[in-house]
Every structure is written in structure tokens, then in C-alpha cells.
C-alpha positions as YAML, in Angstrom:
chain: A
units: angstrom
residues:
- id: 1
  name: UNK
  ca: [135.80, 89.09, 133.17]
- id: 2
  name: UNK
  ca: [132.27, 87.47, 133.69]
- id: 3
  name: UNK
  ca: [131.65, 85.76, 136.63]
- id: 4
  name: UNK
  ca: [128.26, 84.19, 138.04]
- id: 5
  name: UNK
  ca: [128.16, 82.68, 141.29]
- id: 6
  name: UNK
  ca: [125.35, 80.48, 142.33]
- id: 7
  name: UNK
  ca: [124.20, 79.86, 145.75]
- id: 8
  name: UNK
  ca: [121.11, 78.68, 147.77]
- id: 9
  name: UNK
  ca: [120.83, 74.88, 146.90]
- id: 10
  name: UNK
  ca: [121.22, 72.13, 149.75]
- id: 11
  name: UNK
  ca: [119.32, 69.11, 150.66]
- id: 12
  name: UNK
  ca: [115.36, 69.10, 150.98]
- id: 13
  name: UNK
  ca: [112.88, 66.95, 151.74]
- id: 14
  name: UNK
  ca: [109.88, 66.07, 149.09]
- id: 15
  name: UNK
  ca: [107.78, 68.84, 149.31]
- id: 16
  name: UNK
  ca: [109.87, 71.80, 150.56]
- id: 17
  name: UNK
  ca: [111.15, 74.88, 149.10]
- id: 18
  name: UNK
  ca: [114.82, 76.63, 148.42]
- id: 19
  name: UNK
  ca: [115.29, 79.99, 147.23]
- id: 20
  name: UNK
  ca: [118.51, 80.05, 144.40]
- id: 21
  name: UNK
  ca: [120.29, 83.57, 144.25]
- id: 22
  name: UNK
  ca: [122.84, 84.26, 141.21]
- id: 23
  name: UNK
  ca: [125.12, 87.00, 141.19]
- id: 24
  name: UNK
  ca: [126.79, 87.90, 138.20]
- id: 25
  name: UNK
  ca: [130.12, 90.30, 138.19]
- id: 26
  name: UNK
  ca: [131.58, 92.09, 135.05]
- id: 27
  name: UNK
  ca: [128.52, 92.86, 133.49]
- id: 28
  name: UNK
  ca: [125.25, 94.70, 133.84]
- id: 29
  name: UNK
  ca: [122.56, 92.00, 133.61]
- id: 30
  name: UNK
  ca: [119.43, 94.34, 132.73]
- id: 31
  name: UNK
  ca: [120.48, 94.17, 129.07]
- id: 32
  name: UNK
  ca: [119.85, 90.47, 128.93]
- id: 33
  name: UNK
  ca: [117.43, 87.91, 128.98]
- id: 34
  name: UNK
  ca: [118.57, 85.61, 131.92]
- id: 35
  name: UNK
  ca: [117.67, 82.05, 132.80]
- id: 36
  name: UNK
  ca: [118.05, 79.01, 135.33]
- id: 37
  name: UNK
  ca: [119.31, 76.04, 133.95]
- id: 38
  name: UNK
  ca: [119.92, 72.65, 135.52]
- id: 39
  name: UNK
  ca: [121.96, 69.67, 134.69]
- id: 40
  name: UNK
  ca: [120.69, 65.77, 136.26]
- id: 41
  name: UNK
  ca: [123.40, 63.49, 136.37]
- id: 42
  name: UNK
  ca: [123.48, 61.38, 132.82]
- id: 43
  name: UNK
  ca: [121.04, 64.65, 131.42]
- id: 44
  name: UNK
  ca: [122.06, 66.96, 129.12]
- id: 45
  name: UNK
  ca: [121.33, 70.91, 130.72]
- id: 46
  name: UNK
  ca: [117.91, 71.97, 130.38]
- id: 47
  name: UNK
  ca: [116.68, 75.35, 130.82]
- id: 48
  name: UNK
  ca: [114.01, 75.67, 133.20]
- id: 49
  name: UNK
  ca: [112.96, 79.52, 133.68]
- id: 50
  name: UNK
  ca: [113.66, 82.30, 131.93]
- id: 51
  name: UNK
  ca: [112.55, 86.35, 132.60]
- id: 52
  name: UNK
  ca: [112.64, 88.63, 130.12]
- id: 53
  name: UNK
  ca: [113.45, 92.23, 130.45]
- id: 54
  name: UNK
  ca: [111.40, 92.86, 133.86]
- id: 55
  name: UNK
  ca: [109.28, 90.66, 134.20]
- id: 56
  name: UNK
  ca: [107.81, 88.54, 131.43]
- id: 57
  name: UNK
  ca: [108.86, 84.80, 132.25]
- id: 58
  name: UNK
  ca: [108.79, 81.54, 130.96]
- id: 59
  name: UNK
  ca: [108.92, 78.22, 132.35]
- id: 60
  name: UNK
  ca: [109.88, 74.70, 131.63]
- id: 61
  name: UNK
  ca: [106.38, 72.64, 132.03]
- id: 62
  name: UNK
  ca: [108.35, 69.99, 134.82]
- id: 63
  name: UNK
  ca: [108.34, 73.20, 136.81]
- id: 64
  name: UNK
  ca: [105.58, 75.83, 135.98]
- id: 65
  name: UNK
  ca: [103.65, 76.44, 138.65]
- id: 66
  name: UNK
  ca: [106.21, 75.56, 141.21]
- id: 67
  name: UNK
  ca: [109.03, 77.59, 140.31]
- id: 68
  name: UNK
  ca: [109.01, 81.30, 139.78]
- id: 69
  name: UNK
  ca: [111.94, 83.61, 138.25]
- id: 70
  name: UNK
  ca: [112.52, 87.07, 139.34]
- id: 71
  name: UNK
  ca: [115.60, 89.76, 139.08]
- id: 72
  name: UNK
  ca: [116.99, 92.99, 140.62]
- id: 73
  name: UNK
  ca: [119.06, 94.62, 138.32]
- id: 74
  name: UNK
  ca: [119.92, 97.44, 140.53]
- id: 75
  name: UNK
  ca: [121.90, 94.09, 142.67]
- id: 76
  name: UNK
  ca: [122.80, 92.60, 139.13]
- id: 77
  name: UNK
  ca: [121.06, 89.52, 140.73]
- id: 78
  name: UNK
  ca: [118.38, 86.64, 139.36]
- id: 79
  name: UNK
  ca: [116.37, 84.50, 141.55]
- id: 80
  name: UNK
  ca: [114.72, 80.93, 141.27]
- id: 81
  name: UNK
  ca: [112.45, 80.35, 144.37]
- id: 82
  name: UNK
  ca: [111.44, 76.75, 144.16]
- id: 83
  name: UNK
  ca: [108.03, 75.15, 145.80]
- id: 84
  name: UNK
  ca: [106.99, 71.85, 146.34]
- id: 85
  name: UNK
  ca: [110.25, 70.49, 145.15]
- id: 86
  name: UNK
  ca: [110.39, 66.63, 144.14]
- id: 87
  name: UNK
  ca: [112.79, 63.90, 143.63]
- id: 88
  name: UNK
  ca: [113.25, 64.96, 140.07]
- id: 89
  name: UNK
  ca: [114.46, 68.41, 140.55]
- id: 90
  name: UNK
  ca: [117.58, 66.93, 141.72]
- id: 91
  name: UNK
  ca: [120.29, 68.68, 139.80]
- id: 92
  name: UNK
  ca: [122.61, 71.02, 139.52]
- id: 93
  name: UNK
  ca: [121.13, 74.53, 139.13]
- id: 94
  name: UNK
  ca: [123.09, 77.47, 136.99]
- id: 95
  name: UNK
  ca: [121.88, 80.94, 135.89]
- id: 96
  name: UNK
  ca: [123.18, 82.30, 132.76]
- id: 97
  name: UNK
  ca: [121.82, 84.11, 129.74]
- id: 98
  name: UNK
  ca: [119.21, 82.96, 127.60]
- id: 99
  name: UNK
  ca: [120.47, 84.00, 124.36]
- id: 100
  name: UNK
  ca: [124.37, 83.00, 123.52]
- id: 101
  name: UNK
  ca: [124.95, 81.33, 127.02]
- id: 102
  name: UNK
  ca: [128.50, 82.58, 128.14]
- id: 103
  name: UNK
  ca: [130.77, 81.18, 130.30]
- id: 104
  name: UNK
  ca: [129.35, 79.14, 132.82]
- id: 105
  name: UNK
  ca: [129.65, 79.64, 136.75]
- id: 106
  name: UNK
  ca: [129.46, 76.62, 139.40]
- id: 107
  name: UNK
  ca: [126.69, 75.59, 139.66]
- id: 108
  name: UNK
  ca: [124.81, 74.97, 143.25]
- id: 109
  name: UNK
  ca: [124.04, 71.71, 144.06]
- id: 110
  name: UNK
  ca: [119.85, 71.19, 144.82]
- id: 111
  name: UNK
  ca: [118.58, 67.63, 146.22]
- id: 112
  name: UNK
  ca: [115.38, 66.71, 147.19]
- id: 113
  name: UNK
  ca: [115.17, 63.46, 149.21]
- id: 114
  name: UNK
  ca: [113.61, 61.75, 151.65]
...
């Protein structure tokens, strides 16, 4: 059975940084495309990054330039590490594949505020 766990998120100020860390179990990741998602309260769940294979990546435009994707498949792990975080990035952050999205972990909870 697939699991991903999420974990890193936690309360920020404006302006600071979090690095996200997703580990997925029951599967070998390097075979997919993998991506961050989020999910705002009353939003639908948006993808925000996305690396494919090694290391060709692709980012939402709220985020490019702030955020930056990376992976180690030998740890069947992704990464989000997230600067200069605002108000808006407040969400929910999951990992998950990019193609065909399976079942979805927790989630870890990111909030930038004052």
C-alpha cells in the first residue's frame, strides 16, 4: 500500500522560509513525475511545483522564483523549500504524482502570518 507522509509546515512570519519533506512508502518514486500541491481553505487544490525525472521542474507562477522542487530517489523523498513566503501561501501542502494523482497523504499544514 502507498503511503506519503508530509512534514515540515508550521507557522511563519511574512517573509521567512520552511523546507517541506515528503516521504512516500510502497513505491519507488524515480519512475514518476512528482509534484507539491496545496489546498487554501474555500480553493480547490492547485499544483504548485512539479520535477520531472531528475531535475527538470516546473512551477506555478504565484510561486516561481520563490519555491524550488528537488528529489532523492535513493531516500524515495521530494522536497519543496519555500522563500519569502506570504500571506497567500497559506494552505495545506501535499506531494503526490503529477500524472494520475493516487491516493492522497495528510497533508502538512503551512501558515504565514504576522
Amino acid at each position: 500500500q502507498v503511503q506519503l507522509v508530509e512534514s515540515g509546515g508550521g507557522l511563519v512570519q511574512p517573509g521567512g522560509s520552511l523546507r517541506l519533506s515528503c516521504t512516500v512508502s510502497g513505491r519507488l518514486i524515480d519512475l514518476y513525475d512528482m509534484g507539491w500541491y496545496r489546498q487554501a481553505p474555500g480553493n480547490q487544490r492547485e499544483l504548485v511545483a512539479a520535477i520531472f525525472g531528475i531535475r527538470y521542474t516546473s512551477y506555478a507562477e504565484s510561486v516561481k522564483g520563490r519555491f524550488t522542487i528537488s528529489r532523492e530517489n535513493d531516500k524515495n523523498t521530494v522536497y519543496l523549500q519555500m522563500n519569502g513566503l506570504k500571506p497567500e501561501d497559506t494552505a495545506v501542502y501535499y506531494c503526490n504524482r503529477v500524472q494520475s494523482p493516487g491516493a492522497w497523504g495528510q497533508g502538512t499544514q503551512v501558515t504565514v502570518s504576522s
